[in-house]
Backbone as a ProteinNet text record, in pm:
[ID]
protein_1_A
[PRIMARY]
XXXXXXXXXXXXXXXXXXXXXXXXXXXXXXXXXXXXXXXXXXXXXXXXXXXXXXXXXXXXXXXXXXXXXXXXXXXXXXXXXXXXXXXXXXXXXXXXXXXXXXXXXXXXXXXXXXXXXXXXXXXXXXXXXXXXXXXXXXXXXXXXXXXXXXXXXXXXXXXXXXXXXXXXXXXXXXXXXXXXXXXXXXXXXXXXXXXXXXXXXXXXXXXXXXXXXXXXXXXXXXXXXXXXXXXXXXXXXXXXXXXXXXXXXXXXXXXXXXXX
[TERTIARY]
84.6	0	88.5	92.6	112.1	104.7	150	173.5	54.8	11.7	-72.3	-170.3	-185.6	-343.7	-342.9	-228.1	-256.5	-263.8	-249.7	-250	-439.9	-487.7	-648.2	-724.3	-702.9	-735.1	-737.1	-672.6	-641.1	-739.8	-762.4	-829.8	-962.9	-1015.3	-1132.7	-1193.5	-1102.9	-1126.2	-1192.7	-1104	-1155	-1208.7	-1301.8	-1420.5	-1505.8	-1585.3	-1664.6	-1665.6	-1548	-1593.5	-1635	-1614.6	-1657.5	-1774.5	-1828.3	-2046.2	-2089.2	-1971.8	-2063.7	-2112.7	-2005	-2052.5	-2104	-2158.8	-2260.3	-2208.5	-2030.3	-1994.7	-2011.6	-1960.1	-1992.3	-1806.9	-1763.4	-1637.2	-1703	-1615.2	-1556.4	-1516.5	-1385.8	-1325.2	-1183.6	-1102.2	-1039.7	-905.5	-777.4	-710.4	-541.2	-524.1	-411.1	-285	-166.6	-70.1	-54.2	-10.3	50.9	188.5	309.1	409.4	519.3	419.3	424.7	370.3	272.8	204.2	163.5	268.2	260.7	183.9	144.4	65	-68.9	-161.8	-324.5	-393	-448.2	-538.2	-691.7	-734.1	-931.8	-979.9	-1094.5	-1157.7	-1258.3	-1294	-1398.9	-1476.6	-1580	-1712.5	-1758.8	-1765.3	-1760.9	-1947.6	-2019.2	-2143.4	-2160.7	-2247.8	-2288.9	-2179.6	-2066.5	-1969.8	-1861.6	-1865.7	-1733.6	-1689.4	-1805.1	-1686.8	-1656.1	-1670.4	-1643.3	-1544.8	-1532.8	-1349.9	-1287.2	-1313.5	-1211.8	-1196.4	-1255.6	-1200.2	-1139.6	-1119.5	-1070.6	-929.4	-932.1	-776.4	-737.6	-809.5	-712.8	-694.1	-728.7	-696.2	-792.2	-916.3	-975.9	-932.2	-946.4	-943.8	-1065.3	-969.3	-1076	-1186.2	-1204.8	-1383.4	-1488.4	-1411.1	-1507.6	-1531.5	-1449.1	-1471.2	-1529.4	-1566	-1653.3	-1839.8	-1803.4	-1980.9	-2018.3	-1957.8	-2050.8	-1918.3	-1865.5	-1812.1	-1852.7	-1986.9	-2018.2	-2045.6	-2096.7	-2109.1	-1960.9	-1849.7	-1709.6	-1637	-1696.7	-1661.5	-1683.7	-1805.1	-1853.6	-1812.2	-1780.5	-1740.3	-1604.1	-1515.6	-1383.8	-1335.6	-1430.5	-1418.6	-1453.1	-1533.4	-1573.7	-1454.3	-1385.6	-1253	-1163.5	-1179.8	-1058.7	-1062.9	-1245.8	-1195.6	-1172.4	-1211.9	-1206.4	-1014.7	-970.1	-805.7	-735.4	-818.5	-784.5	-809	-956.4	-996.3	-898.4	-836.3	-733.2	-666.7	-549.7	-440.9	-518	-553.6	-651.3	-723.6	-806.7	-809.2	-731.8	-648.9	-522.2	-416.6	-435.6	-379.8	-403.7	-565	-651.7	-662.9	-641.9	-673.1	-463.9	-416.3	-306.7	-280.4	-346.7	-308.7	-435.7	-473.8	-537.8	-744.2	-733.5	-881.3	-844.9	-748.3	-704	-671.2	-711.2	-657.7	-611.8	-490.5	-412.9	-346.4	-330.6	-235.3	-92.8	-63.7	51.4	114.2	-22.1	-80.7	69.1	101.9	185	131.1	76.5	-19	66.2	140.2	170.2	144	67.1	15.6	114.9	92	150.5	155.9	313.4	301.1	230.3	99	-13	-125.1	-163.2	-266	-216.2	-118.2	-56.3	-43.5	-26.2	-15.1	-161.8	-269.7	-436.3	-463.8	-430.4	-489.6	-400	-267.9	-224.5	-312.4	-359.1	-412.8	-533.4	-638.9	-745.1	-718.4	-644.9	-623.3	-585.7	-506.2	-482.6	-583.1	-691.3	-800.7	-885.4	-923.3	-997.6	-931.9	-821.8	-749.3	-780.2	-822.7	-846.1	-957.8	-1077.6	-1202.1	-1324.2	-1258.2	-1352.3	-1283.2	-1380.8	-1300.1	-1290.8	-1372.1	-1341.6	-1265.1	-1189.6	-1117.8	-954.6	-938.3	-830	-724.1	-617.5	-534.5	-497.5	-508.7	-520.7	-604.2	-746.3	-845.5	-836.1	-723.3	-708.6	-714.2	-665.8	-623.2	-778.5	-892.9	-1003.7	-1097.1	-1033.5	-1115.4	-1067.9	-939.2	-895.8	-941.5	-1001.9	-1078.7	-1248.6	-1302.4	-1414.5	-1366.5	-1290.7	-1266.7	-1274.6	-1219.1	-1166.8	-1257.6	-1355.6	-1531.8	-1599.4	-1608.5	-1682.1	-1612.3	-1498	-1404.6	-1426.5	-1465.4	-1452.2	-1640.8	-1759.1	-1875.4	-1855.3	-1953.3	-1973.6	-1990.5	-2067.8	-2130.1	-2017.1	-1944.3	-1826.5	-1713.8	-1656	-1600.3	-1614.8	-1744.6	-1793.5	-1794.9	-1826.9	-1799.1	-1672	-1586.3	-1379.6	-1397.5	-1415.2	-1408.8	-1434.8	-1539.1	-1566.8	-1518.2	-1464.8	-1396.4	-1260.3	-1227.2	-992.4	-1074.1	-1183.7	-1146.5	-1164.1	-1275.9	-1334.3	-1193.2	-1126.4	-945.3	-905.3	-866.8	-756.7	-812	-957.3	-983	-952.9	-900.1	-899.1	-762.3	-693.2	-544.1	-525.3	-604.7	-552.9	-559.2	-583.7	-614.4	-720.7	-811.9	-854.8	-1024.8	-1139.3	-1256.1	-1366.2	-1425.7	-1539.9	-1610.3	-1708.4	-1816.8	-1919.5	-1934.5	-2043.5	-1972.7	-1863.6	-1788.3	-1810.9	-1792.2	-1806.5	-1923.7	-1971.2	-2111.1	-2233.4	-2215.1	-2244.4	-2191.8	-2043.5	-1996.8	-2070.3	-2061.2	-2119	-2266.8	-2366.7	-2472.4	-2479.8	-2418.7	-2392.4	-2364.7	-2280.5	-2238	-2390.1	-2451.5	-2591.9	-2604.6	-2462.8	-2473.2	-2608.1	-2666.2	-2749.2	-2705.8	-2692	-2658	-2746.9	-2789.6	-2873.6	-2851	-2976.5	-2883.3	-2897.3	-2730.9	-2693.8	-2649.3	-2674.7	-2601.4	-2473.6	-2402.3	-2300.5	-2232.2	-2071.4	-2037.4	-1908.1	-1780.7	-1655	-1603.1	-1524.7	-1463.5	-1316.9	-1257.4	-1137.1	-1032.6	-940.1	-809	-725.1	-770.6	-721.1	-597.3	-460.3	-340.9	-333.7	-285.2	-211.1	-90.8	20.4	139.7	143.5	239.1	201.4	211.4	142.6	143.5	195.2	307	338.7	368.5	263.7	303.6	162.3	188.9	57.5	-60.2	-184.6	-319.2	-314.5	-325.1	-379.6	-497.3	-418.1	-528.1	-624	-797.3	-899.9	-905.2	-929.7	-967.6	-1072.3	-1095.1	-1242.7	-1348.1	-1361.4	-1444.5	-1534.9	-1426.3	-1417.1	-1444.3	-1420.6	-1462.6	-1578.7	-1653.7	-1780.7	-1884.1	-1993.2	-2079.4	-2212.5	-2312.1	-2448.1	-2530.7	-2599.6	-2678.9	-2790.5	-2874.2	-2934.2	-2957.2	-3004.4	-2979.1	-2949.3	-2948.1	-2934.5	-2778.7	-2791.3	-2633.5	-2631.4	-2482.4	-2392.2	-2415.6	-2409.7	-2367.8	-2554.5	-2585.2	-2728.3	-2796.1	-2691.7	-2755.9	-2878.1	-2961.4	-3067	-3027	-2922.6	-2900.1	-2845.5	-2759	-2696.3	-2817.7	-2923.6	-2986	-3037.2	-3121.8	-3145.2	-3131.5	-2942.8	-2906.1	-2852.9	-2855.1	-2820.4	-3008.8	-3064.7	-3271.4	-3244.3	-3178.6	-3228.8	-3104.9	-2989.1	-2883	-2915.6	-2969.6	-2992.9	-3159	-3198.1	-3341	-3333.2	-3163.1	-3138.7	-3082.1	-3023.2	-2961.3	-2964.3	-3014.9	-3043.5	-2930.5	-2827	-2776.2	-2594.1	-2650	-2472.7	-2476.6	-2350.8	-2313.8	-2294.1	-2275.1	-2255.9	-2166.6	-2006.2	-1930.6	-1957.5	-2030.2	-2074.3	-2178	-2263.1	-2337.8	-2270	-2179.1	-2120.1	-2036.9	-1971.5	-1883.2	-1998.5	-2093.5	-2195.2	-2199.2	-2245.7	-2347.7	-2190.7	-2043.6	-1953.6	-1961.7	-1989.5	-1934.5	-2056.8	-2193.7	-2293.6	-2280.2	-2195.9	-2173.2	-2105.4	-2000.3	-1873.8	-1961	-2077.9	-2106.9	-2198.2	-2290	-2323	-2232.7	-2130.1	-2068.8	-2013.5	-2001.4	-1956.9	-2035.2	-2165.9	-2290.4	-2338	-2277.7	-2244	-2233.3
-119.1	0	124.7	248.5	327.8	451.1	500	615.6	640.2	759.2	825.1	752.9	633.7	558.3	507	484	431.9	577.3	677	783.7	801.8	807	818.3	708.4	615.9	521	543.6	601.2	638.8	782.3	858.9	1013.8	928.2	877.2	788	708.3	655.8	546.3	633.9	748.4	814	904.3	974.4	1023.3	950.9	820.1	739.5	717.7	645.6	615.9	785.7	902.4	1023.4	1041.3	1015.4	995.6	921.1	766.3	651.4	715.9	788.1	865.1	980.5	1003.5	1133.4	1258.8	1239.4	1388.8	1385.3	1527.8	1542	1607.4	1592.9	1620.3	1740.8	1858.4	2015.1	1995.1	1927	1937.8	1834.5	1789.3	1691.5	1724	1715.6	1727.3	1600.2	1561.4	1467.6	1619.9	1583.1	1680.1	1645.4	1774.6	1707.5	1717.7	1768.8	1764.5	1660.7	1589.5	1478.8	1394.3	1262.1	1215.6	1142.6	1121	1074.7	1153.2	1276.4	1413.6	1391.2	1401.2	1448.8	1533.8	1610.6	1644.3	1656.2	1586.2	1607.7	1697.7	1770.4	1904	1837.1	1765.8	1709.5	1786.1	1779.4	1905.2	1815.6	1846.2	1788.3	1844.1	1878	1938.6	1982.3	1956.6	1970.9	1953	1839.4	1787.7	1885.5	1962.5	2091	2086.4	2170.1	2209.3	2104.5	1974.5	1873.4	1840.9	1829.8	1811.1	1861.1	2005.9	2085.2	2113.1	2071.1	2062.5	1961.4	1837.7	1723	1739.2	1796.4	1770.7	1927.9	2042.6	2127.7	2121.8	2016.8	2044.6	2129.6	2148.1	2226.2	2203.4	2310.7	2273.7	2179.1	2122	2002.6	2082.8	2204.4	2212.7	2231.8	2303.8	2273.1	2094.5	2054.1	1902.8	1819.3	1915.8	1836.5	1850.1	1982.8	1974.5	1886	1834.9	1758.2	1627.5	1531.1	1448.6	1324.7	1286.2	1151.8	1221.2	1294.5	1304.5	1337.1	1371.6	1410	1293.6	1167.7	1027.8	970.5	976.1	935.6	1006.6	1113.5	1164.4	1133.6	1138.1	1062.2	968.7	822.5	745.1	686.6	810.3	841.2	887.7	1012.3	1077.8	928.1	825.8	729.7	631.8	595.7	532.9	601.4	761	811.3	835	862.6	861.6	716.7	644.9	490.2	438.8	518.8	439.6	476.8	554.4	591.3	507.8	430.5	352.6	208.6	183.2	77.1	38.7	145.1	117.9	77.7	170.7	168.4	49.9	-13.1	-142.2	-258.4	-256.5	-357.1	-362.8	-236.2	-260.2	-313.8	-264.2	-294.8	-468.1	-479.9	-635.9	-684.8	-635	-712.9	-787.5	-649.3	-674.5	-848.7	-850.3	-1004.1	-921.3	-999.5	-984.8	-1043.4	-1051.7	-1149.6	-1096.5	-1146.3	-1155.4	-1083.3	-1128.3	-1066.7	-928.3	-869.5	-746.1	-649.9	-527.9	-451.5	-278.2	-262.8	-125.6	-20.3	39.8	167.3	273.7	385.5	450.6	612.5	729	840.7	911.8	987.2	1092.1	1170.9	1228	1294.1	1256.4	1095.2	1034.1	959.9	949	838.2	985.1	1117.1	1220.2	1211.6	1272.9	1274.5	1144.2	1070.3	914	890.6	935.3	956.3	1043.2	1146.7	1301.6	1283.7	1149.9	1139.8	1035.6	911.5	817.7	857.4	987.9	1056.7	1135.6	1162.9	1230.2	1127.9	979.7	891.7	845.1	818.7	742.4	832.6	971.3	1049.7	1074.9	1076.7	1106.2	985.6	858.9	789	647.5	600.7	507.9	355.8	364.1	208.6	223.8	286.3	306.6	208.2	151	43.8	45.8	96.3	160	-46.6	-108	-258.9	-247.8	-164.1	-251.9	-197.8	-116.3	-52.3	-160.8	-288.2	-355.7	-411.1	-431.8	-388	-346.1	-227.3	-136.1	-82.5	-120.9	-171	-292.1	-411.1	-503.5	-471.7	-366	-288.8	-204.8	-112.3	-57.4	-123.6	-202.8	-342.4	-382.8	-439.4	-526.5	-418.9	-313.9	-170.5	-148.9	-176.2	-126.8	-249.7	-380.3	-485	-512	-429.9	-432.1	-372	-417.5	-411.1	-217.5	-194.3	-62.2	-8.9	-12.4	86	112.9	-46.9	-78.7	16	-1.2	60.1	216.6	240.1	402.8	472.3	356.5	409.6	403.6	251.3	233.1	380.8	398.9	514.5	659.3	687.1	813.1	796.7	700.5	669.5	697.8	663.4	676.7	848.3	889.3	1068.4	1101.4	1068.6	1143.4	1135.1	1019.3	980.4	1051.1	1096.1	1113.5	1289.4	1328.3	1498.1	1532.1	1606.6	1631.9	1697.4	1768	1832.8	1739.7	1661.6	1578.1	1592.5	1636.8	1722.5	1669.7	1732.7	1726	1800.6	1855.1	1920.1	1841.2	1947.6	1888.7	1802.9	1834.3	1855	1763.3	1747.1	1600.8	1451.8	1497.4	1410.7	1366	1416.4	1406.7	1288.3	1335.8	1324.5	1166	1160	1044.5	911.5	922.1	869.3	816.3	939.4	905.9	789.6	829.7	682.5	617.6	575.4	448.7	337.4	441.2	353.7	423.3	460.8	487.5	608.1	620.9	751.6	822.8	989.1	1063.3	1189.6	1141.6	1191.6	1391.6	1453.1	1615.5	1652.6	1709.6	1744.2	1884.3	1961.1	2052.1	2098.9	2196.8	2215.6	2352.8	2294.3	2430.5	2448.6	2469.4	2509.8	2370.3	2326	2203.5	2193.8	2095.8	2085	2006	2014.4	1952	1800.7	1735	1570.5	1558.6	1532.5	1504.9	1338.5	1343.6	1174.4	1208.3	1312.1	1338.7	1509.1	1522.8	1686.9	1790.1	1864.9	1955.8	2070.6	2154	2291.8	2423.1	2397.7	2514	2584	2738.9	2805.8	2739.1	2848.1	2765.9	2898.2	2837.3	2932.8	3049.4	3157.2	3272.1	3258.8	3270.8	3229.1	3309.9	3290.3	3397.7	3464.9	3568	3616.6	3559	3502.4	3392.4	3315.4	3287.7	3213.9	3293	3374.7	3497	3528.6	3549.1	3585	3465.6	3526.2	3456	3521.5	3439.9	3440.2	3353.3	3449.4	3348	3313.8	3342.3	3282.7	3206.6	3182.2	3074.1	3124.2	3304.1	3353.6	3310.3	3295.4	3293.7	3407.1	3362.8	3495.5	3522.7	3411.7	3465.4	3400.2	3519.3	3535.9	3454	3401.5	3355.8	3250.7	3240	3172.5	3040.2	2939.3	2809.9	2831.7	2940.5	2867.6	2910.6	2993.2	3029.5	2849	2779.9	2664.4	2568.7	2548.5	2484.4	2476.2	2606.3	2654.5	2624.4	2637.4	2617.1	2466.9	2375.7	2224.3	2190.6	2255.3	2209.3	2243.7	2390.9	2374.7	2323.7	2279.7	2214.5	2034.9	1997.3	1918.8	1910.2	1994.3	2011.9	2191.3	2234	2373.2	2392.3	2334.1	2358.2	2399.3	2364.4	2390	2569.4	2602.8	2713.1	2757	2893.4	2961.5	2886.6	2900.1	2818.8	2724.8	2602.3	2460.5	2478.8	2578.3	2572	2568.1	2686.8	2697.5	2628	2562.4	2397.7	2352.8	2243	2233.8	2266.9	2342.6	2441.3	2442.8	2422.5	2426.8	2258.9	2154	2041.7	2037.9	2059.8	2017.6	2034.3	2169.5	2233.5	2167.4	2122	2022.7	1906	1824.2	1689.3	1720.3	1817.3	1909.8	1891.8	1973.3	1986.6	1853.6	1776	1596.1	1601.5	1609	1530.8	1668.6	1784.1	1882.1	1825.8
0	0	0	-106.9	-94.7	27.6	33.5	178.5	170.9	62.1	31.2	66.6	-24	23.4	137.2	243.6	357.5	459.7	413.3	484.9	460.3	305	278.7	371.8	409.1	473.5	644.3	694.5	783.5	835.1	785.8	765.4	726.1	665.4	635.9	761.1	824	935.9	1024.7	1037.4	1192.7	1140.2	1017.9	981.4	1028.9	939.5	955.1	1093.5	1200.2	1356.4	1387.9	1381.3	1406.3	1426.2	1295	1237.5	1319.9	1320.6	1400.4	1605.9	1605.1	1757.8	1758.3	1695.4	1654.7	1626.5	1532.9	1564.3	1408.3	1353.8	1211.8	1176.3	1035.4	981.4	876.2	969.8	854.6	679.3	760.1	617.4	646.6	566.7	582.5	456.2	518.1	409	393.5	285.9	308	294.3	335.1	287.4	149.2	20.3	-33.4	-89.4	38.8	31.5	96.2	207.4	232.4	287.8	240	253.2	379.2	474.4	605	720.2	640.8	687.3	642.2	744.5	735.7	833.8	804.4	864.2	868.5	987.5	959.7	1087	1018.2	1149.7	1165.5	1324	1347.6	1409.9	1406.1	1469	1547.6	1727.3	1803	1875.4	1780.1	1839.4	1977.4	2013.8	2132.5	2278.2	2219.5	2307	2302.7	2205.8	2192.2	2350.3	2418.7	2547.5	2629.3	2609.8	2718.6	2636.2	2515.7	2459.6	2473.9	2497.8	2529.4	2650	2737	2876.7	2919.5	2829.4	2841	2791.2	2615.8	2602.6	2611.6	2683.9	2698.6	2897.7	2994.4	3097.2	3172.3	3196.1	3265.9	3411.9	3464.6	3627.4	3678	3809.8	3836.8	3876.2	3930.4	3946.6	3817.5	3737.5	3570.6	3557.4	3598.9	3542.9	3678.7	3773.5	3860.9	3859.2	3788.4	3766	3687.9	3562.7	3497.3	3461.1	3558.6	3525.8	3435.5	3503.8	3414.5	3230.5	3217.6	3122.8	3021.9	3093.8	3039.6	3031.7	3109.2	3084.1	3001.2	2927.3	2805.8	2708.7	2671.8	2572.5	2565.4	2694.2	2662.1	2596.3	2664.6	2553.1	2455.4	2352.9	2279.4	2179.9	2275.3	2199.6	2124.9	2273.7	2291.6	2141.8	2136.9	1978.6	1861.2	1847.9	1708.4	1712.8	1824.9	1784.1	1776.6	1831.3	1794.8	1626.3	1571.9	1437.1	1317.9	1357.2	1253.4	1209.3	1293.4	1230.9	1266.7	1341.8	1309.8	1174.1	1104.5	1012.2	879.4	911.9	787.9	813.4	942.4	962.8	924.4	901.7	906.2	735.8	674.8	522.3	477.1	518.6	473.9	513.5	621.7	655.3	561.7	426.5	399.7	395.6	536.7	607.7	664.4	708.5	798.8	944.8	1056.9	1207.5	1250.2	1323	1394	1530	1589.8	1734.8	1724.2	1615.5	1601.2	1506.3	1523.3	1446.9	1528.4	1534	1591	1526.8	1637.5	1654.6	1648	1566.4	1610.2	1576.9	1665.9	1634.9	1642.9	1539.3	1500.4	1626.1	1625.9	1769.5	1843.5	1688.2	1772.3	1809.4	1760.2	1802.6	1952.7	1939.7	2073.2	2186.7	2173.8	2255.7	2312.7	2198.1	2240.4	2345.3	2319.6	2375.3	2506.6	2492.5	2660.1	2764.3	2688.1	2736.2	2807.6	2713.4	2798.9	2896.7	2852.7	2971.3	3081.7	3079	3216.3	3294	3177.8	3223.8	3365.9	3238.4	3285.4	3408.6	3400.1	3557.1	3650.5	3678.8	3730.3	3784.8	3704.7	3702.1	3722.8	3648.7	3618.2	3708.8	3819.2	3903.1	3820.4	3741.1	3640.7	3535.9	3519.7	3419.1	3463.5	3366.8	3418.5	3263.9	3260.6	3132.6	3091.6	3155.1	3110.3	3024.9	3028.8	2924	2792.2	2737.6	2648.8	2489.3	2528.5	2451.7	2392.5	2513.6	2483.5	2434.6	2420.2	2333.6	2217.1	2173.8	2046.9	1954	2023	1937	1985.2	2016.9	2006.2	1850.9	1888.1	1789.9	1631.7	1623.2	1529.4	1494.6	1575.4	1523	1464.4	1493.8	1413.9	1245.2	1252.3	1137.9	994.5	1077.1	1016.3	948.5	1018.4	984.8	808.4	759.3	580.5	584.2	671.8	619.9	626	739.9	797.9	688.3	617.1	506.3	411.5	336.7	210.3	228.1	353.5	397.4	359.3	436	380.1	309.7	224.8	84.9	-20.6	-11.9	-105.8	-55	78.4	105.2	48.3	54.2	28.9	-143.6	-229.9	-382.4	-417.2	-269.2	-328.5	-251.4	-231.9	-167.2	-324.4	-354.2	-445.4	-582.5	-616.4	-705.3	-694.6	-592.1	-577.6	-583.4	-676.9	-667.9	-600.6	-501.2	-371	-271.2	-274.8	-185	-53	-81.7	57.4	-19.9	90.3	110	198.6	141	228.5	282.9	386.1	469.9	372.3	260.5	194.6	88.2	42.1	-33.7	78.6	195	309.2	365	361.9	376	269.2	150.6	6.9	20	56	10.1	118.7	230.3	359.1	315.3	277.6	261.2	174.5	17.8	-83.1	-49.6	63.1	134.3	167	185.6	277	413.4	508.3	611.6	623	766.2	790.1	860.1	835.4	939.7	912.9	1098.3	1167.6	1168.1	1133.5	1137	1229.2	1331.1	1413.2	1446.2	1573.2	1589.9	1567.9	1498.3	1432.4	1520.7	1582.8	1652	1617	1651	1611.3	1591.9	1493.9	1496.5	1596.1	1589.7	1675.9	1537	1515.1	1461.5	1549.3	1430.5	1443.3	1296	1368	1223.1	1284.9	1161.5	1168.4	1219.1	1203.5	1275.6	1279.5	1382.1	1412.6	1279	1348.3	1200.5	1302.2	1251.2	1277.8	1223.8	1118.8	970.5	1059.9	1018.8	1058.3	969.4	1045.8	949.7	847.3	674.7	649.5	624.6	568.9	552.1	524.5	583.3	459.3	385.6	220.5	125.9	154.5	67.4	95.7	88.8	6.2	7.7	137.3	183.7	333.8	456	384.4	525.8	534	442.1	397.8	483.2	560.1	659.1	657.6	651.5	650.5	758	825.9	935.4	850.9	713.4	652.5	512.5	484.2	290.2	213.1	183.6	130.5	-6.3	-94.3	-178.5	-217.1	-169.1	-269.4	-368.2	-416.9	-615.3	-628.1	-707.3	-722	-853.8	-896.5	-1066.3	-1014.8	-1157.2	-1110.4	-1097.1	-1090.3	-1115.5	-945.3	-921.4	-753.1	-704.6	-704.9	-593.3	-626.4	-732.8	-685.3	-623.6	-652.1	-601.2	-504	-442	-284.6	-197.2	-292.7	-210.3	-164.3	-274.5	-245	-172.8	-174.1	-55.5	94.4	125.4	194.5	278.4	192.4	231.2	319.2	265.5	284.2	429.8	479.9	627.4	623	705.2	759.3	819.6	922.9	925.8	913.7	784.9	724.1	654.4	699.5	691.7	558.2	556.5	391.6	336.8	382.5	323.2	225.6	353.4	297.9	158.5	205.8	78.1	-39.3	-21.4	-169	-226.8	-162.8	-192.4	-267.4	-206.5	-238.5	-365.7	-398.6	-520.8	-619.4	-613.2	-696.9	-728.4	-585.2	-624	-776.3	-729.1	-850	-983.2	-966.5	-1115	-1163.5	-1102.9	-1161.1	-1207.2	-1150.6	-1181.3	-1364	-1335.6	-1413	-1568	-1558.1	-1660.2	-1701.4	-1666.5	-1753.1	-1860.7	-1774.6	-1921.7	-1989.1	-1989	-2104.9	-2283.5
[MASK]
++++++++++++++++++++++++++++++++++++++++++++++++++++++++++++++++++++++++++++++++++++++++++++++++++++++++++++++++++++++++++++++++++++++++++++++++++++++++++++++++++++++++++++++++++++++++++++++++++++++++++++++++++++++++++++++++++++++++++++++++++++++++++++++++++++

């Protein structure tokens, strides 16, 4: 298996386990200066501030008002930084499992996954860093289900088929649904940043483009074809943002112009 595709495989894995726990994916990008690099922005809904009191350290009295519920979302965190190389393990071995599999997972997923186990040994009195091995063949039986499969399956080809290598909410989305999978429409709040290995280049500038924000359906660009296809995108989920729409309303045009 190529880098690249075991890197698409990888950014795929821990999308799909993302959906499967009710969170939703921004946008998703492979590097492409070097492929051992990914990054995916997972939108953590409703759970935003309990992740971020988890992997940024809140003081213990923020994390005493609402513990049980910061337990569950933990290990929640614990399989989506697990489904990553798991997946990309499991396709490279073949979609075969064995005993003598050898897990190793990237510096910034193995950092996150220290971050909450230290949380949980803390907070949560059943938490036993033994059962980790555990919840790696939890992880594993999810990865190995048909739907879950066909889900990667068709995200690693909408990667490979993009020479940027990258993907919107709304490429991601699109692709998931064709899978068969269902996802449920969810509250949408600031995403958080998941790499396969650290990333330390600034983020860049958004264009104008990107800057540009609407609290309603309204499109930008007024022609009579996007306002349509901005009516039936967003009729479809209310709540995706201007941005998304207009991805959206470019991906159509593109499908559009083939059968030109």
């Amino acid at each position: 298996m190529q880098t690249v595709e075991k890197c698409a495989y990888h950014e795929s894995g821990r999308i799909v386990m993302s959906y499967s726990l009710g969170y939703s994916c921004d946008s998703s990008q492979l590097s492409q200066t070097d492929s051992n690099q990914g990054q995916t922005r997972i939108n953590g809904g409703d759970d935003l501030p309990g992740i971020q009191q988890i992997l940024q350290r809140s003081s213990t009295l923020a994390i005493a008002e609402n513990t049980p519920r910061l337990i569950e979302i933990a290990n929640k965190l614990l399989k989506m930084y697990c489904a990553g190389t798991c997946t990309s393990l499991y396709y490279e071995n073949n979609k075969v499992l064995n005993s003598e599999m050898e897990i190793v997972f990237p510096g910034q997923d193995i950092s996150q996954i220290e971050l909450i186990q230290s949380f949980l040994s803390k907070h949560d009195p059943d938490f036993n860093e033994e059962n980790f091995p555990a919840l790696l063949n939890q992880v594993f039986k999810q990865i190995q289900q048909a739907e879950f499969c066909k889900a990667v399956d068709m995200l690693v080809l909408r990667y490979l088929s993009n020479a940027e290598f990258k993907l919107s909410r709304f490429e991601i989305e699109d692709t998931i649904r064709a899978s068969g999978l269902t996802l449920p429409i969810r509250k949408v709040q600031a995403g958080f940043a998941v790499s396969l290995s650290e990333d330390t280049s600034p983020s860049p500038k958004p264009t104008k483009h990107q800057e540009s924000t609407s609290s309603s359906n309204e499109i930008i660009d007024h022609s009579i074809l996007d306002g349509i296809l901005g009516n039936f995108i967003t009729s479809l989920n209310k709540n995706m943002s201007q941005t998304e729409v207009n991805a959206g309303i470019s991906f159509l045009k593109d499908v559009f112009k083939k059968f030109q």
